[in-house]
C-alpha positions as CSV (number, residue, x, y, z in Angstrom):
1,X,-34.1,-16.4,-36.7
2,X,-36.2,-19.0,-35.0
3,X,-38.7,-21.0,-37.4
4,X,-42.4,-20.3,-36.4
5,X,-44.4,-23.7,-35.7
6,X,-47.1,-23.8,-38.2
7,X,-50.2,-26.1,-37.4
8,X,-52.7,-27.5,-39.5
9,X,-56.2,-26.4,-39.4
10,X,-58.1,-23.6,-41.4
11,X,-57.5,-21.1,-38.9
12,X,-53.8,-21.2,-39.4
13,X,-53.6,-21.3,-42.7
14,X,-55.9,-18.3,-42.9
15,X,-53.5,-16.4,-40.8
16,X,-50.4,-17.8,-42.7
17,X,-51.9,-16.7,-45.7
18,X,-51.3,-12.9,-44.8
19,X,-48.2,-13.2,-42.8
20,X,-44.6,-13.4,-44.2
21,X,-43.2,-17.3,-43.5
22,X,-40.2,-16.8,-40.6
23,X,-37.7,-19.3,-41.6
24,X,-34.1,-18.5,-40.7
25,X,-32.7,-18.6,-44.8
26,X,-29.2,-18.0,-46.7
27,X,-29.7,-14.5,-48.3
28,X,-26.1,-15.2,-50.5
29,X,-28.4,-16.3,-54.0
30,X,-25.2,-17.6,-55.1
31,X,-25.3,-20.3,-53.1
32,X,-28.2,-21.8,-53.8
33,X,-29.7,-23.7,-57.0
34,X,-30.4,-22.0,-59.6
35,X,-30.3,-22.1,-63.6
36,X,-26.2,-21.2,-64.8
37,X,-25.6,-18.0,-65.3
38,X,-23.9,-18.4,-68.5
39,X,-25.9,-21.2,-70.2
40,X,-29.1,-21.5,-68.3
41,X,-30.5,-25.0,-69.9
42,X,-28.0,-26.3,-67.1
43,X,-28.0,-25.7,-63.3
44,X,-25.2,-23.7,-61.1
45,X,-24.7,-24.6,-57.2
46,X,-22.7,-22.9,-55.0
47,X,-21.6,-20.4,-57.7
48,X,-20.3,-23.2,-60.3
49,X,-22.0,-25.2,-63.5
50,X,-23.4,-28.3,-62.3
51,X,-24.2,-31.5,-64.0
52,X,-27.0,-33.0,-61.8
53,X,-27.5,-37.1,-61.9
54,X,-28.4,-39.4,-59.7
55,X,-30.1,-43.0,-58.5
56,X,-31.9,-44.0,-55.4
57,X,-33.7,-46.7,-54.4
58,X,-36.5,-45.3,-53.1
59,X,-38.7,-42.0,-54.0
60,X,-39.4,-40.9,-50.4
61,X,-35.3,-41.0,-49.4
62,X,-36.0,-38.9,-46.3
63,X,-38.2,-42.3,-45.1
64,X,-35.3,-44.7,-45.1
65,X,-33.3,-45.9,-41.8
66,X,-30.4,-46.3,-43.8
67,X,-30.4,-42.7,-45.3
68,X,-26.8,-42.1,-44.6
69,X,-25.1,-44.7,-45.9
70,X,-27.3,-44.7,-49.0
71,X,-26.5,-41.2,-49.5
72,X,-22.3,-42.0,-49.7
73,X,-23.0,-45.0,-51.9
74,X,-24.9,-42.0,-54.2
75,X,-22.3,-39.7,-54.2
76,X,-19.4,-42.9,-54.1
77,X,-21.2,-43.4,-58.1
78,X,-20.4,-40.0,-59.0
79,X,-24.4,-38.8,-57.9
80,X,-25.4,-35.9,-56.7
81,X,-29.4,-35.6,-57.2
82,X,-32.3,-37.6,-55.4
83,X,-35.5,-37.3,-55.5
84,X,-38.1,-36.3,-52.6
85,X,-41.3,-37.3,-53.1
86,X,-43.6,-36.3,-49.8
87,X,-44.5,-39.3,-49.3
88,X,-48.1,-40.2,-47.4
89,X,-48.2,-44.1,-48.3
90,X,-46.0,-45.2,-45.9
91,X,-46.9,-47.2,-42.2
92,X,-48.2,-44.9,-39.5
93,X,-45.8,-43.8,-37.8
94,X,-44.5,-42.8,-41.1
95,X,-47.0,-40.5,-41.9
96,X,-47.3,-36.5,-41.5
97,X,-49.5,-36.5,-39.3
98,X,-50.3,-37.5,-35.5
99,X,-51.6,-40.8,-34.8
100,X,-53.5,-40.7,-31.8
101,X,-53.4,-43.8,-29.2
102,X,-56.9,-44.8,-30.5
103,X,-55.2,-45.4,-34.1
104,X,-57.1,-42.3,-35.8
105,X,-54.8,-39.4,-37.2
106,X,-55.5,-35.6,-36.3
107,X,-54.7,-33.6,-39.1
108,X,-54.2,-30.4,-36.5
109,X,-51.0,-32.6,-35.1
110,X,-47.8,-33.0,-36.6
111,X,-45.7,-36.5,-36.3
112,X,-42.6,-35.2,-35.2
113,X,-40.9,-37.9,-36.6
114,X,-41.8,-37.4,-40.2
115,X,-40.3,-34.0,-39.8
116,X,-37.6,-34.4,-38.4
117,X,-36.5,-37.2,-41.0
118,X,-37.3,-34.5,-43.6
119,X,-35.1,-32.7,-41.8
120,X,-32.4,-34.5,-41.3
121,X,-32.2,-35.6,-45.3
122,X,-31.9,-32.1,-46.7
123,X,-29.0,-31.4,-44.1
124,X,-26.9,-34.5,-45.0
125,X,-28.1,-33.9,-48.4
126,X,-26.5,-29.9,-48.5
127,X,-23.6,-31.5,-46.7
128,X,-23.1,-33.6,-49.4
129,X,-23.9,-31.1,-52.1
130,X,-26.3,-33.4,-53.3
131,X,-29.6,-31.4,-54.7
132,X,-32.8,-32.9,-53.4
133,X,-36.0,-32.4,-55.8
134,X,-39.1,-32.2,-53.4
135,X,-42.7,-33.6,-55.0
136,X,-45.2,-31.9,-53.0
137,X,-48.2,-34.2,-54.1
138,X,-48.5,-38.0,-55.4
139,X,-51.6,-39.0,-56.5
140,X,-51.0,-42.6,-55.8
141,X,-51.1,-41.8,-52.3
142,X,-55.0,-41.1,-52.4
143,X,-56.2,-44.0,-54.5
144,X,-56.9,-47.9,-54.1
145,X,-55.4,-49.0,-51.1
146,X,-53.1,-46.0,-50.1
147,X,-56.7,-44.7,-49.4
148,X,-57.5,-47.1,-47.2
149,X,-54.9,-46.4,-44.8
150,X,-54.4,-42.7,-45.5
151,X,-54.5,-40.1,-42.5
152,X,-56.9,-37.9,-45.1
153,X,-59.7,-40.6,-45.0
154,X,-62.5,-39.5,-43.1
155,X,-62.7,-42.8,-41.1
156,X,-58.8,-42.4,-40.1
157,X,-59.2,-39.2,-38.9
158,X,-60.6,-37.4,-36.1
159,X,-61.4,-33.8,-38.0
160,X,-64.2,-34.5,-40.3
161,X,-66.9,-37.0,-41.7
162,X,-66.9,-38.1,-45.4
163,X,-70.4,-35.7,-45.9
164,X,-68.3,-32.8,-44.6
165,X,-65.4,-33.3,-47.2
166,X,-67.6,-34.7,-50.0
167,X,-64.7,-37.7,-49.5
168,X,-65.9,-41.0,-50.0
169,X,-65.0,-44.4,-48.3
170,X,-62.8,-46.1,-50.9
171,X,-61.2,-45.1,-54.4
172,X,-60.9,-48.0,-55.7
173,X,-60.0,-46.9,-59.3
174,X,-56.2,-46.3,-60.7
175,X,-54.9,-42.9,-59.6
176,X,-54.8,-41.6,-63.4
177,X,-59.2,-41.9,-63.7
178,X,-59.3,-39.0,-61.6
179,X,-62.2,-39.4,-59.4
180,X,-60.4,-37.9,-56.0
181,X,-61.5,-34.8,-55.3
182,X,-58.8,-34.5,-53.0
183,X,-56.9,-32.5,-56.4
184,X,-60.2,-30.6,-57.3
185,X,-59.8,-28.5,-53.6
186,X,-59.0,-24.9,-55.9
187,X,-61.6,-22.9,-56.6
188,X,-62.0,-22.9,-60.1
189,X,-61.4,-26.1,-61.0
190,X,-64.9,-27.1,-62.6
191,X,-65.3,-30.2,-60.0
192,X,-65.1,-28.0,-57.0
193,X,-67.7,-28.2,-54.3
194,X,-67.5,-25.6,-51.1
195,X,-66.8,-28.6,-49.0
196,X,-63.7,-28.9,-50.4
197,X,-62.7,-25.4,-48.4
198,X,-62.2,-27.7,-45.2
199,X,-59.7,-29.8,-47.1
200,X,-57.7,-27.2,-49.1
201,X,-56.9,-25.2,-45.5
202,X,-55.1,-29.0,-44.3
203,X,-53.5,-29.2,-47.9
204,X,-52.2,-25.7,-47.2
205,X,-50.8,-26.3,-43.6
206,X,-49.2,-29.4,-45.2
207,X,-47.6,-27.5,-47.9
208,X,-46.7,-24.6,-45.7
209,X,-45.1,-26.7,-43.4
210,X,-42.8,-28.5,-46.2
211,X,-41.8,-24.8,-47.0
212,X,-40.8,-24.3,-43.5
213,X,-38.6,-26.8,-43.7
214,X,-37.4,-26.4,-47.1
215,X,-37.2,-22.9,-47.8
216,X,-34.1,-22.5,-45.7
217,X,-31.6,-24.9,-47.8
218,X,-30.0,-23.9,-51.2
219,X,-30.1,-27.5,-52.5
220,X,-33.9,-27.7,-53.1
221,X,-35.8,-28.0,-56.3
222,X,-39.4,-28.2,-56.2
223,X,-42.1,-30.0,-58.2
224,X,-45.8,-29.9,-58.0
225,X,-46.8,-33.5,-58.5
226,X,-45.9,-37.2,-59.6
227,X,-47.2,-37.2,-62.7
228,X,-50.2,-34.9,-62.1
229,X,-53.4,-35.2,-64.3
230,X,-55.3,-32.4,-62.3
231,X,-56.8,-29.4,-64.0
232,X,-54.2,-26.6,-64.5
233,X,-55.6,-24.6,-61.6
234,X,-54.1,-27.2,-59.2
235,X,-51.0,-26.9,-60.1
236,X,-51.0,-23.1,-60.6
237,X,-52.4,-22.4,-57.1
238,X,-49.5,-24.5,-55.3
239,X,-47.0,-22.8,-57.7
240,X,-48.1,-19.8,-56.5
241,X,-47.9,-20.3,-52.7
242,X,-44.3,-21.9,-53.3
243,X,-42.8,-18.7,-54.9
244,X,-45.3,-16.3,-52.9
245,X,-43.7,-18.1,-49.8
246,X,-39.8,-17.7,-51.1
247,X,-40.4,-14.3,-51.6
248,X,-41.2,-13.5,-48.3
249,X,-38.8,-15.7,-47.0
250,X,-36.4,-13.3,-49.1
251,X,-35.1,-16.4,-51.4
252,X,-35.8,-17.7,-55.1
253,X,-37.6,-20.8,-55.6
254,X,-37.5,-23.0,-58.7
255,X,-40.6,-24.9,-59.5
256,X,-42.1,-27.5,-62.2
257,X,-44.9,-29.9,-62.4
258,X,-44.8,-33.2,-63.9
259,X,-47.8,-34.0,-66.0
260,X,-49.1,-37.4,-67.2
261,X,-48.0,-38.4,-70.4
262,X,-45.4,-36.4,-71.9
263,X,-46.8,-33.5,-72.1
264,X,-44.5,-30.4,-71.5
265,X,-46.4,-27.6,-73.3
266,X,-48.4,-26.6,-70.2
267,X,-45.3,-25.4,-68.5
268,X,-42.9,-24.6,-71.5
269,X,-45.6,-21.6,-71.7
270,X,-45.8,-20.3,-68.5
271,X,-42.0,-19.4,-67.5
272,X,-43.3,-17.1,-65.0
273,X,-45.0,-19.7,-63.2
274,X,-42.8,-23.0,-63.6
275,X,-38.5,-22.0,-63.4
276,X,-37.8,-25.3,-65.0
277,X,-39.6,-28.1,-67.2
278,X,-39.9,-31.8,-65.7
279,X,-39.5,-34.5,-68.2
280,X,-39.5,-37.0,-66.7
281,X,-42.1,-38.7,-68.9
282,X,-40.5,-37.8,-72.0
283,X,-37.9,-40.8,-70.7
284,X,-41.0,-42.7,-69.9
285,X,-41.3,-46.6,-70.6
286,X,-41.8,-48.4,-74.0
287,X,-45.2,-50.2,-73.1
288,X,-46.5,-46.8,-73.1
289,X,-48.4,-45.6,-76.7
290,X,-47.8,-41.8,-75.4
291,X,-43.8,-42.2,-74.7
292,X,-41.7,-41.3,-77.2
293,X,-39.1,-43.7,-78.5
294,X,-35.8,-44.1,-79.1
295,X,-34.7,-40.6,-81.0
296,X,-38.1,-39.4,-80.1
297,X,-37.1,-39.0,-76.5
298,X,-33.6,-37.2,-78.3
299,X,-35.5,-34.9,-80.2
300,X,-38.9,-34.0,-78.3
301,X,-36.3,-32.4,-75.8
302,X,-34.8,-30.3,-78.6
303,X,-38.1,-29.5,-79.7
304,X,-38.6,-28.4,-76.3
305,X,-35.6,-26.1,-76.0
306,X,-36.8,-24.6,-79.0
307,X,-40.6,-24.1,-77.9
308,X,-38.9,-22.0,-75.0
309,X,-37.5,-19.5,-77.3
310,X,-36.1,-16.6,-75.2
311,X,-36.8,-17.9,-71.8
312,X,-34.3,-20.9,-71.7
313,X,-34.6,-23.0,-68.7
314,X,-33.5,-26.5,-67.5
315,X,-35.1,-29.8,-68.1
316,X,-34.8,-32.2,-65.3
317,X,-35.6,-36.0,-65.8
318,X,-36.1,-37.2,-61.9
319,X,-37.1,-41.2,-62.9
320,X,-35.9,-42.8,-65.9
321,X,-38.7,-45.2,-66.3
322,X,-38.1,-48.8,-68.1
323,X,-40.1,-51.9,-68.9
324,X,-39.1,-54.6,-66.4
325,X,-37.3,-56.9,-68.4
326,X,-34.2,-58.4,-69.4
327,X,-33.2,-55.5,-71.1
328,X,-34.2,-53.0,-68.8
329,X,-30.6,-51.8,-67.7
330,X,-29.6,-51.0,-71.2
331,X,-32.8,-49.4,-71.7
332,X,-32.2,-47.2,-68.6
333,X,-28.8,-46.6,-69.9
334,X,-29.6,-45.5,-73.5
335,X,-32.4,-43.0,-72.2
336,X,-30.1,-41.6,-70.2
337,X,-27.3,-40.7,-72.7
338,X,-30.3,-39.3,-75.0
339,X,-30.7,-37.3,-72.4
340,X,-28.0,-36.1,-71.8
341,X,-26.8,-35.5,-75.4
342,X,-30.0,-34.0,-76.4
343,X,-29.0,-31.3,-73.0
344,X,-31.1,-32.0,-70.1
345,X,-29.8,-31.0,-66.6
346,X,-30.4,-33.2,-64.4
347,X,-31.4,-37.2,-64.6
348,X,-31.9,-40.3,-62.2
349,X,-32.4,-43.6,-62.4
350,X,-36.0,-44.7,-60.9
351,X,-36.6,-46.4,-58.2
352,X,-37.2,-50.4,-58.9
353,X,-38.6,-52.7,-60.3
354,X,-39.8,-49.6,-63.0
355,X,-35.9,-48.6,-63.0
356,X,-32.6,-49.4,-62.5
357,X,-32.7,-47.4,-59.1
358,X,-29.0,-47.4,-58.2
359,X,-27.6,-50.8,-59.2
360,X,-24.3,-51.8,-60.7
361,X,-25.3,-50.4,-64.1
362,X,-26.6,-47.5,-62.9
363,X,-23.6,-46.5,-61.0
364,X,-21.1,-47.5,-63.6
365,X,-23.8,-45.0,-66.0
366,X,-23.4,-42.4,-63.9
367,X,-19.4,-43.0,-63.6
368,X,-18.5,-42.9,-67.4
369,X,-20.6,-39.3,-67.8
370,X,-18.8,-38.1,-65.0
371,X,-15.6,-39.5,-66.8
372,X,-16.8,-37.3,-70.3
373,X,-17.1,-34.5,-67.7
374,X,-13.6,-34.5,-66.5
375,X,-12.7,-33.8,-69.9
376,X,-15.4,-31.5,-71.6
377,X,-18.7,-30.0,-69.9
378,X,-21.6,-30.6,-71.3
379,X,-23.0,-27.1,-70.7
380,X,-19.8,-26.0,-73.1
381,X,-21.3,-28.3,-75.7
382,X,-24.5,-27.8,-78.1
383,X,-26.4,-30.5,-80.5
384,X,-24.6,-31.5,-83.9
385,X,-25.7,-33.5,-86.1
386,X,-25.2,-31.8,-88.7
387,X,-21.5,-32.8,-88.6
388,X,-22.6,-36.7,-88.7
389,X,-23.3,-38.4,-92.0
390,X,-23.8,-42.0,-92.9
391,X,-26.1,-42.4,-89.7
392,X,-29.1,-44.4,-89.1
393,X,-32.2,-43.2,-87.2
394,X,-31.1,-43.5,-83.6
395,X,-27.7,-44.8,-84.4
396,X,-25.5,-41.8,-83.0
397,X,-25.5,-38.7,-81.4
398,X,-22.9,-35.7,-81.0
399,X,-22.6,-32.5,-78.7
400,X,-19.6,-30.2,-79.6
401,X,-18.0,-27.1,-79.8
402,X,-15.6,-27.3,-83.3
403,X,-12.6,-26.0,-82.0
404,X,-12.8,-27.0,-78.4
405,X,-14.7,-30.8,-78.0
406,X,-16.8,-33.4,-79.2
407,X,-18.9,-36.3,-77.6
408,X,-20.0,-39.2,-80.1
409,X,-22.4,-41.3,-78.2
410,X,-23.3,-44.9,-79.7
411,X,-26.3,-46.4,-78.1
412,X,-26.6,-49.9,-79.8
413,X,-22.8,-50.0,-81.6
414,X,-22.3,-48.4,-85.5
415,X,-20.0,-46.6,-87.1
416,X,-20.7,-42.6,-88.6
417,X,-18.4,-40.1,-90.5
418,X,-17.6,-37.1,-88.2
419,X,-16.7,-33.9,-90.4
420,X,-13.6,-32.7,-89.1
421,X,-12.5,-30.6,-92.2
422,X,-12.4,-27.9,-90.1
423,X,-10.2,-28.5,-87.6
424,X,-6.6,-28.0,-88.3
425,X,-4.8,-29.6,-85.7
426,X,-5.5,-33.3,-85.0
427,X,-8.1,-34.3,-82.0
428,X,-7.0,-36.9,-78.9
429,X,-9.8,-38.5,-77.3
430,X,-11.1,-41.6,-75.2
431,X,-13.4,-44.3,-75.9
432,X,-15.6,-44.8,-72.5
433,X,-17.4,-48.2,-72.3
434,X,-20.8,-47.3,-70.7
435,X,-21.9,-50.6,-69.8
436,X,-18.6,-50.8,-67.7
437,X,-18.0,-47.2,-66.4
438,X,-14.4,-47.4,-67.7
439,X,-12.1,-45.1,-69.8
440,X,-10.4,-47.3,-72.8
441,X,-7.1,-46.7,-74.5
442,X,-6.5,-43.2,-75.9
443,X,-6.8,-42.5,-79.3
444,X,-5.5,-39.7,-81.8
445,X,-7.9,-38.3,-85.1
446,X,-6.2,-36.1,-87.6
447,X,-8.1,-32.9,-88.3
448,X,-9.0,-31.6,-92.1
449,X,-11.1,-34.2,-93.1
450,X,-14.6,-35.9,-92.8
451,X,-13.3,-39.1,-90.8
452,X,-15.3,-42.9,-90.0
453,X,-15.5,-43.8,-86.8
454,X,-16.4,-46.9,-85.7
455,X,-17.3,-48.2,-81.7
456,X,-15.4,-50.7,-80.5
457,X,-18.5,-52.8,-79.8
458,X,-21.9,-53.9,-79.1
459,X,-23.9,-52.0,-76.7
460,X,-23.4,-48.8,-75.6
461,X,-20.2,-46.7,-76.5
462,X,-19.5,-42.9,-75.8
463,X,-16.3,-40.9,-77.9
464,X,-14.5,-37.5,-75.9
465,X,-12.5,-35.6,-78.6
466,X,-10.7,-32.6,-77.3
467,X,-8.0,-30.6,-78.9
468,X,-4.5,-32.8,-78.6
């Protein structure tokens, strides 16, 4: 099938709003995204269980001139997850919109350019089997000076005045104070004014042309926002249109928002609305009062799992965010193990200087999970600590199956007893040095008993036990 051009402008959206979206689309479910089968905390591509992690150095990958090569050195580390935001902060010609010879955008146009980069990201992306996780909206794109050069300003446009939007001049104020109305567009949101009608209908074309384009691939996650802070109808209308829009399209859609702070509850309790929980924040940096800390981030995920009850789903962490400091690699590194032991699905490094984007620590990270994988899945695994004693608050953490595999990870060095008394038969097993990506000589633990074990070092240390 042949993709219908969408245009902005109310009259369009108005019609889209009735009409199925005519994207050409892979009918085989199976193929595409979606939470495992058989242990749906996790995600399955292509059919199979799939540990999703990843680093980029940049949000907006689809932007870069480089994108190709980036995209191998991801998958080189063992990656296979980027993020996507939609971004409208960048020069221009970089923008989503036309920019007319007089410098002024049209928000009826389309910069073919922008598209076509989209375009071209979620292709080499699907050829890679790398899954992309699109952000719709970032609020940092309509504050301070993003505002000053953004397409939506009245002056930059041709298609409306600031008294027919209710848009003033300048935002001068930190994204998070909330005084754009640009997210107060949905009727019932309490801030709403009926000028705002004008700018919803070029929201919508925006959004229904990012489903155009999306909807076709099987490697697409999508999240409402970048750390939204928006009253819940916001992100409930654009929810809606993304899964209204799949359904049409004859195709299953998984969607989240991202809220400020670490605050998950909002979409832990609508399952029928958001497929999968972003938490993000919940690996969010020290500095913050609101982000949890060390086992705090370890056990608000379990807490989360648990809040789902029936409806299990994955949690995704698209930006590891770290204080930028000396320390900020290990940081990075420790999040991401608690992470990973606590069960999350999917996590990247963030983009510097708030993360360790893809540099040598991040890759060599990524490399020694990938090395546990080889020898155990996580998604074969659950939470044990009940079979750890002598610990310390933050001092360990285990995933097993008794009978099948364990993973001991050390963030900061230590030594724990692991309770082995009821395994039998003795347990062979690696030590993986994190901070170095590399497997270390192999080691043998006799079964029957509680046993010490001790890491080898300093810094961060991760134990695969599996049956000898």
């Amino acid at each position: 099938m042949i993709p219908v051009k969408i245009h902005a402008g109310l009259s369009h959206f108005l019609a889209l709003a009735v009409l199925p979206l005519l994207v050409a689309v892979d009918s085989i479910a199976d193929d595409r995204v979606r939470p495992y089968e058989t242990n749906p905390q996790y995600w399955q591509y292509k059919g199979e269980p799939v540990l999703l992690l990843g680093g980029s150095k940049t949000d907006h990958i689809f932007l870069l001139d480089d994108l190709e090569s980036h995209l191998d050195e991801i998958v080189a580390a063992g990656g296979n997850y980027v993020r996507c935001t939609m971004s409208q902060r960048e020069g221009s010609t970089l923008k989503p919109h036309r920019l007319l010879p007089d410098d002024k955008f049209d928000l009826d146009q389309w910069n073919d350019d922008y598209w076509n980069r989209f375009d071209r990201c979620l292709e080499l992306c699907a050829a890679r089997n790398i899954i992309v996780q699109i952000e719709l909206w970032d609020r940092f794109d309509y504050s301070q000076k993003e505002w000053a050069a953004s397409a939506w300003r009245p002056a930059n446009n041709v298609n409306y005045a600031g008294e027919d939007t209710g848009f003033a001049d300048a935002y001068p104020e930190p994204a998070h104070r909330d005084k754009q109305p640009f997210f107060f567009t949905v009727p019932g949101i309490p801030q709403y004014d009926e000028r705002y009608a004008r700018i919803l209908s070029y929201q919508g074309a925006f959004a229904e042309k990012v489903l155009q384009h999306a909807l076709p691939h099987g490697n697409v996650l999508y999240c409402i926002s970048n750390e939204g802070s928006a009253p819940a109808e916001w992100s409930a209308y654009w929810a809606q249109l993304i899964h209204d829009r799949a359904r049409q399209a004859g195709v299953s859609a998984f969607v989240t928002e991202m809220l400020d702070g670490a605050r998950l509850e909002p979409v832990v309790s609508r399952p029928d609305r958001y497929t999968f929980v972003e938490g993000s924040k919940v690996l969010g940096p020290r500095r913050q009062a609101w982000a949890p800390k060390g086992e705090g981030q370890w056990q608000l995920i379990l807490d989360t799992f648990t809040a789902m009850g029936d409806t299990k789903r994955p949690i995704n962490a698209v930006k590891i965010i770290t204080n930028e400091d000396a320390e900020q690699d290990l940081y990075s590194r420790q999040k991401f193990w608690r992470g990973l032991m606590a069960g999350m699905a999917a996590i990247r490094f963030h983009r510097a200087p708030a993360g360790s984007a893809l540099n040598d620590s991040a890759k060599v990270c990524i490399r020694a999970a990938r090395l546990v994988e080889a020898q155990v899945k996580f998604w074969e695994l659950a939470p044990r600590l009940d079979l750890l004693s002598d610990r310390d608050e933050d001092e360990a953490y285990l995933r097993a199956a008794p009978g099948h595999g364990y993973v001991l990870y050390f963030p900061n060095g230590g030594e724990v007893t692991l309770d082995l008394s009821r395994e039998l038969e003795a347990r062979s097993g690696y030590w993986i040095d994190i901070g170095a990506g590399e497997q270390r000589e192999m080691i043998s633990i006799d079964g029957g008993a509680p046993v010490p074990i001790a890491a080898p070092g300093t810094a961060d240390w991760v134990l695969v036990l599996t049956p000898r």
